[in-house]
KOLFIMI-224800 format. One record per residue (C-alpha): residue number from 1; residue in one letter; x, y, z. Coordinates in nm, 2 decimals, decimal comma, padded with zeros to 4 digits. Layout:
N
   n res   east  north     up
 NUM   a      X      Y      Z
...
//
This chain:
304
   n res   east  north     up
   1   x -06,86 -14,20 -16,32
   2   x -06,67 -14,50 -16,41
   3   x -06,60 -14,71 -16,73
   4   x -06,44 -14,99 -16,85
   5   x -06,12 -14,98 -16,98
   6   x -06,14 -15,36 -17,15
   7   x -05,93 -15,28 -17,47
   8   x -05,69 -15,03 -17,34
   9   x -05,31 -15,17 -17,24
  10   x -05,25 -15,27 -16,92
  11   x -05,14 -15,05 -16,68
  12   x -04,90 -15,09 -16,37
  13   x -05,22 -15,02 -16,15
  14   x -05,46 -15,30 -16,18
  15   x -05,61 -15,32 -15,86
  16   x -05,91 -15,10 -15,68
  17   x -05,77 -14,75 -15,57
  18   x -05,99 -14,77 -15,25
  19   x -05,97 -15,17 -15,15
  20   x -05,73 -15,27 -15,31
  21   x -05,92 -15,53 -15,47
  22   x -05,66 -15,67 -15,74
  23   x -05,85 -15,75 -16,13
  24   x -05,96 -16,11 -16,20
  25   x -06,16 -16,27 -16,44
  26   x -06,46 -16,23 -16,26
  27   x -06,38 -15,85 -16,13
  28   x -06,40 -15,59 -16,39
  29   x -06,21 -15,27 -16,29
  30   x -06,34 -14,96 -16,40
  31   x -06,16 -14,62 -16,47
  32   x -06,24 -14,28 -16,35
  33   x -06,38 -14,16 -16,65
  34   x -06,27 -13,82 -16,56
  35   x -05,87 -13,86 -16,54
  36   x -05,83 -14,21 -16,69
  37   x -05,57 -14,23 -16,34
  38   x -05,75 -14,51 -16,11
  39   x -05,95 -14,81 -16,12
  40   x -06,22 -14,92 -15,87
  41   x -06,39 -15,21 -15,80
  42   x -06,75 -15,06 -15,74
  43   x -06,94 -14,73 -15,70
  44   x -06,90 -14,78 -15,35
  45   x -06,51 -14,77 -15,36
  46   x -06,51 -14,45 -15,61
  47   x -06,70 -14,25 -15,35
  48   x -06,48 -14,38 -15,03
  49   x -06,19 -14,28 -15,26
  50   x -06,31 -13,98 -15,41
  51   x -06,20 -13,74 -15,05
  52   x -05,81 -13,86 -15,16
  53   x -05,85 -13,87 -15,51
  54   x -06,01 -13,56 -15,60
  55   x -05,67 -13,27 -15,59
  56   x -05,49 -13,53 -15,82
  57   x -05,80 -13,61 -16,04
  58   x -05,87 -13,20 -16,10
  59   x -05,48 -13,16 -16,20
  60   x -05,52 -13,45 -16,44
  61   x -05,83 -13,33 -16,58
  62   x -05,75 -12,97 -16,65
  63   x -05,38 -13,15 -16,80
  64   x -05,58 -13,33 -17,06
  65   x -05,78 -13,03 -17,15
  66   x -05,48 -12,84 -17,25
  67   x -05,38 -13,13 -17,46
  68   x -05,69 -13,10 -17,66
  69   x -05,65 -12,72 -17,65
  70   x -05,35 -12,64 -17,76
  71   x -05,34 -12,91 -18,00
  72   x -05,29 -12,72 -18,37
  73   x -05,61 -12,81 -18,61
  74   x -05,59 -12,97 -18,88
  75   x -05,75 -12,68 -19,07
  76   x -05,94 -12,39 -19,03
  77   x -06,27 -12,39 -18,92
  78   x -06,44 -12,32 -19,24
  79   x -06,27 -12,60 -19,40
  80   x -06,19 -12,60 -19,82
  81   x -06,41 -12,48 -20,10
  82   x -06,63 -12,76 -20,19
  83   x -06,58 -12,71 -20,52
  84   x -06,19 -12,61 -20,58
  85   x -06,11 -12,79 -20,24
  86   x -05,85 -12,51 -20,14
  87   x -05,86 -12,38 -19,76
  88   x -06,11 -12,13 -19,73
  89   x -05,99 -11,74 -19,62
  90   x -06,04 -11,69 -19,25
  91   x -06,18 -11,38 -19,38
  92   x -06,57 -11,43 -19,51
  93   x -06,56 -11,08 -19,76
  94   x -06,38 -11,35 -19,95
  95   x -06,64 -11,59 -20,01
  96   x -07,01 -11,66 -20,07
  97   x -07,30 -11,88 -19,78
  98   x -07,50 -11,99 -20,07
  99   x -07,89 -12,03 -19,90
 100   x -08,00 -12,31 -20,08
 101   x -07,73 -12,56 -19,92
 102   x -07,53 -12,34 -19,68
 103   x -07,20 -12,44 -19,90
 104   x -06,95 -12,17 -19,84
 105   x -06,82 -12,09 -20,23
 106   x -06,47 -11,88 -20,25
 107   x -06,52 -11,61 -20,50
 108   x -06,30 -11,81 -20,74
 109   x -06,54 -12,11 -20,82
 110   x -06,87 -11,84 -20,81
 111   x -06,70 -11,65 -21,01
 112   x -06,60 -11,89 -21,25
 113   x -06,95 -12,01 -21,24
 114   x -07,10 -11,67 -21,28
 115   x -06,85 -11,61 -21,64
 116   x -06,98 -11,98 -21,79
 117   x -07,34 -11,87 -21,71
 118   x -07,28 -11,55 -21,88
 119   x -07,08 -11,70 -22,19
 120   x -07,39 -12,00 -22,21
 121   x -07,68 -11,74 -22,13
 122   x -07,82 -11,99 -21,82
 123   x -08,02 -11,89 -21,55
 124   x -07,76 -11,83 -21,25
 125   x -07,75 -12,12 -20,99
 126   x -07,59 -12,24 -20,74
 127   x -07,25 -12,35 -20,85
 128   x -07,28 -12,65 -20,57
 129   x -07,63 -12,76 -20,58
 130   x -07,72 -12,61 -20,87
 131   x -08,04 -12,53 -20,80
 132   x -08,19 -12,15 -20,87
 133   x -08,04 -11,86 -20,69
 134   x -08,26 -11,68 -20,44
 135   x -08,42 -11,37 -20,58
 136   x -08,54 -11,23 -20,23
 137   x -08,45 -11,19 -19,88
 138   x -08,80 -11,40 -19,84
 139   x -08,66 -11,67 -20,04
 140   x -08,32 -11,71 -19,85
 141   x -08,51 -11,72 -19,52
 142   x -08,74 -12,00 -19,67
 143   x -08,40 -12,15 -19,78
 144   x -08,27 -12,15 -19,45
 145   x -08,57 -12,27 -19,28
 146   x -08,58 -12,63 -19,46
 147   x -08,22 -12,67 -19,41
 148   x -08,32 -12,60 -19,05
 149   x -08,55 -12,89 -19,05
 150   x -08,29 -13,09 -19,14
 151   x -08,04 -13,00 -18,88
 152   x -07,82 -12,84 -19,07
 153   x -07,59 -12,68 -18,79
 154   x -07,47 -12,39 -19,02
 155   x -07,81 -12,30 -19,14
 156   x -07,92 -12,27 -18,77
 157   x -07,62 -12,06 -18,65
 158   x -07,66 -11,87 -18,97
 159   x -08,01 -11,80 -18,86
 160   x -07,94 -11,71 -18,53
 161   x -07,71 -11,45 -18,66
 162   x -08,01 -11,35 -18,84
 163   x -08,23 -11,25 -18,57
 164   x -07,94 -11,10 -18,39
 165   x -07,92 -10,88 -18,71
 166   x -08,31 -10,80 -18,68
 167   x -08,26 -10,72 -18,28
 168   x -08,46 -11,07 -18,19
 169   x -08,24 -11,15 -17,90
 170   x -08,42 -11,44 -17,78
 171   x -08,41 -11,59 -18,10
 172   x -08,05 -11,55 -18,17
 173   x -08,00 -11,70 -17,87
 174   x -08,17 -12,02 -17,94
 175   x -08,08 -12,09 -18,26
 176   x -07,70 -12,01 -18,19
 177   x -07,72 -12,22 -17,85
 178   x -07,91 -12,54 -18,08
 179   x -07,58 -12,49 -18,37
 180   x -07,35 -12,48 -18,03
 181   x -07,51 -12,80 -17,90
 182   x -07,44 -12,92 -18,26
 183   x -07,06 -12,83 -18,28
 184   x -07,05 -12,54 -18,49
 185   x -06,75 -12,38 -18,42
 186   x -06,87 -12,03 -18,52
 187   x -07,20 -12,06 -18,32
 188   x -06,94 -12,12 -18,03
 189   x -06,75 -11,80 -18,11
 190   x -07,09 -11,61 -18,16
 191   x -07,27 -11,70 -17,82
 192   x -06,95 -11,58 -17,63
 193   x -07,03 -11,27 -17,72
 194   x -07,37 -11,29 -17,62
 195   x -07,25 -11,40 -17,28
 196   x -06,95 -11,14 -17,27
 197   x -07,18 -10,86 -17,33
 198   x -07,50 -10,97 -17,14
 199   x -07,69 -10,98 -17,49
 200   x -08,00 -11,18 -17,42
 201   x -07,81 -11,35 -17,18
 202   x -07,68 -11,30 -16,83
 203   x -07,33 -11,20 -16,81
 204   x -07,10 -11,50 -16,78
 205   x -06,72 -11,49 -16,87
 206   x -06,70 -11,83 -16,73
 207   x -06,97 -11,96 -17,03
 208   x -06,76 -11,69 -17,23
 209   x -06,43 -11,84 -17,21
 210   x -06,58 -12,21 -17,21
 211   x -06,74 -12,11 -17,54
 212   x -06,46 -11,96 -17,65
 213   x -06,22 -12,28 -17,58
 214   x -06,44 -12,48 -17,82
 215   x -06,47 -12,27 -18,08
 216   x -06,05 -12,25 -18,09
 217   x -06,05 -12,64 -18,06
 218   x -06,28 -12,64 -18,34
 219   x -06,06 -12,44 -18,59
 220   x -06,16 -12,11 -18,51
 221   x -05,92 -11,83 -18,47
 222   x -06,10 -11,76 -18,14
 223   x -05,74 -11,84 -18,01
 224   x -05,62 -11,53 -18,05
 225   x -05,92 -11,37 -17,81
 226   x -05,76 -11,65 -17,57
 227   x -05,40 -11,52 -17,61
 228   x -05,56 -11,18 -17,54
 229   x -05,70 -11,26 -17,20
 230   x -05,42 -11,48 -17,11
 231   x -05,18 -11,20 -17,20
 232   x -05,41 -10,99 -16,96
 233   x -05,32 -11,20 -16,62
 234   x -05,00 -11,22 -16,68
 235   x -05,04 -11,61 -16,82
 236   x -04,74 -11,55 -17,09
 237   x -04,68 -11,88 -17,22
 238   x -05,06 -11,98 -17,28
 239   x -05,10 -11,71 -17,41
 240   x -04,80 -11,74 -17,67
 241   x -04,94 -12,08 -17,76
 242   x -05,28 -11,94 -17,83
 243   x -05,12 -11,68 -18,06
 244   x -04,90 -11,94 -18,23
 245   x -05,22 -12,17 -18,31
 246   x -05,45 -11,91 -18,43
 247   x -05,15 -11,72 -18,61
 248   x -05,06 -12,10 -18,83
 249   x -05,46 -12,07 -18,91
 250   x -05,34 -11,74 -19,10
 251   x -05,49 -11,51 -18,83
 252   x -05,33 -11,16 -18,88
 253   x -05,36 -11,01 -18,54
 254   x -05,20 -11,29 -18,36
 255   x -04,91 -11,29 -18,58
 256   x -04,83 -10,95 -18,52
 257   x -04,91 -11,04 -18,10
 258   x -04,64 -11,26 -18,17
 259   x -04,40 -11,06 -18,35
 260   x -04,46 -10,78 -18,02
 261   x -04,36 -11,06 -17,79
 262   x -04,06 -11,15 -17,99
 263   x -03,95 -10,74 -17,97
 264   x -04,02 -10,76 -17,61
 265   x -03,85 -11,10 -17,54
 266   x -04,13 -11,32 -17,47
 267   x -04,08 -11,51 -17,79
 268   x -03,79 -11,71 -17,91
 269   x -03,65 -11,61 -18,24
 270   x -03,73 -11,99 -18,33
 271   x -04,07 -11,99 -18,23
 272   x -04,16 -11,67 -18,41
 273   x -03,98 -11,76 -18,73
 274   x -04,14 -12,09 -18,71
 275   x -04,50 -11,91 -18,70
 276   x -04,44 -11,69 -18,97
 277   x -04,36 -11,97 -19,20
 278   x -04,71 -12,15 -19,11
 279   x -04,90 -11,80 -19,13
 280   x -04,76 -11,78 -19,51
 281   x -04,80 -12,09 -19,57
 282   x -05,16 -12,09 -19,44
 283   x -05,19 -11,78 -19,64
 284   x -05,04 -11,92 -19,95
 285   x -05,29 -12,23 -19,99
 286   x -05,61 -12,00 -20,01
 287   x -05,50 -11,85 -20,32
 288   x -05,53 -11,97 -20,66
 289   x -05,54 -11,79 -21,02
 290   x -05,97 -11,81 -21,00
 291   x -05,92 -11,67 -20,72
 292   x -05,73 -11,36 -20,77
 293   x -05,96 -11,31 -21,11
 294   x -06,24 -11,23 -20,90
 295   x -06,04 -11,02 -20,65
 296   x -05,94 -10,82 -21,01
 297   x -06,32 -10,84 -21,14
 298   x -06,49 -10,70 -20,80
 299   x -06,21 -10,44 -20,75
 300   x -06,32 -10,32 -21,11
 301   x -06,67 -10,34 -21,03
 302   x -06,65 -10,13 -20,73
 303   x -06,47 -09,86 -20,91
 304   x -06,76 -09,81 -21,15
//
């Protein structure tokens, strides 16, 4: 595949890779699309080209993959609280999927919705869309099922999860692959481990790690699995920068791979005291007063 490379700078290589054919104003080169290296003239060209170009092309490619890879997201997959707009906790027992618009609520803002209900005497709704809370499991799947229609990418992984739950393996596998296809960066981290375990699925680690890699590049802490496997052949530094990504998300495990690897030598002292920082930093932005109310409230709930 080629393309056309018309408002990109100029380059030192502006003639055809296999002719030689230089650019003119009627001669448009076009760039492999898949390393952005070489221009060609024609189709024709490319494929003459491609026995000499190929090695080099490969490197190139699997060069700019790590880019994006190891490239630190902006924020964790599950993004902020719609509502309070701080990061969300990596860890879900720490927030509500409300049905009716698959908004992810921290306890905080539900629970400071659920007091002002109680003070008022309103029904309870949803403290996004305020529409009525679900009173039955029949109701949430109802929920679920319009968002579905209308794409929603979290409402269909969220399904899929579903009829994994209720042993439908064929199911979960649909819906999970259609979020996947839709960029859902959990639905990536879920169908890996349909495909790592065989699950409705024929084994694949290759679709495993692939999944895997997108769901890390997404914002999910699936970085740390990669650090894991890359730890496993030997692959040290990869690994390390896995660790160091998923670990400035606030991931807990990868922080303490990465204080073992400082013990051990395979860490710098400056790398390690650098990721401790952004793990309590990360850590520090998902709490808030609201927040630790509703830790206090459910803590005294659960001892009654």
């Amino acid at each position: 595949m080629m393309t056309t490379d018309a408002e990109e700078p100029e380059t030192d290589l502006m003639c055809c890779a296999s002719c030689g054919t230089a650019e003119v104003d009627d001669i448009q080169l076009r760039k492999c699309t898949a390393c952005h290296l070489v221009r060609y003239c024609s189709v024709k060209c490319q494929k003459e080209h491609r026995p000499q170009h190929k090695a080099r092309c490969k490197e190139r490619v699997a060069e700019l993959h790590d880019e994006i890879l190891f490239q630190q997201p902006e924020s964790s997959h599950l993004g902020d609280c719609p509502i309070c707009l701080l990061p969300q906790s990596l860890y879900h027992d720490d927030a509500t999927m409300m049905t009716c618009c698959t908004k992810i609520i921290c306890d905080g803002c539900k629970f400071a919705n659920m007091v002002h209900e109680m003070e008022a005497n309103l029904e309870s709704k949803c403290p996004f869309c305020r529409k009525p809370e679900s009173k039955s499991k029949a109701e949430c799947i109802q929920n679920r099922m319009k968002r579905i229609e209308k794409k929603d990418p979290v409402a269909i992984r969220e399904h899929g999860a579903w009829c994994l739950e209720e042993k439908d393996l064929g199911g979960a596998v649909t819906f999970l692959t259609q979020a996947s296809n839709l960029a859902d960066a959990e639905a990536h981290y879920q169908l890996s481990k349909l495909y790592r375990d065989g699950e409705g699925v024929e084994k694949d680690s290759k679709k495993e790690w692939r999944l895997l890699e997108k769901a890390a590049i997404g914002g999910h802490p699936a970085g740390h699995n990669l650090g894991a496997r890359e730890g496993n052949k030997c692959r040290y530094e990869r690994a390390k920068k896995h660790y160091i990504i998923a670990a400035n998300l606030g991931q807990d495990d990868s922080i303490k791979a990465l204080k073992q690897g400082y013990e051990i030598g395979f860490v710098s002292k400056e790398e390690f005291a650098d990721a401790l920082r952004a793990y309590q930093a990360a850590k520090d932005e998902t709490n808030s007063s609201q927040r630790e109310a509703a830790k206090d409230y459910l803590a005294k709930r659960e001892g009654w």
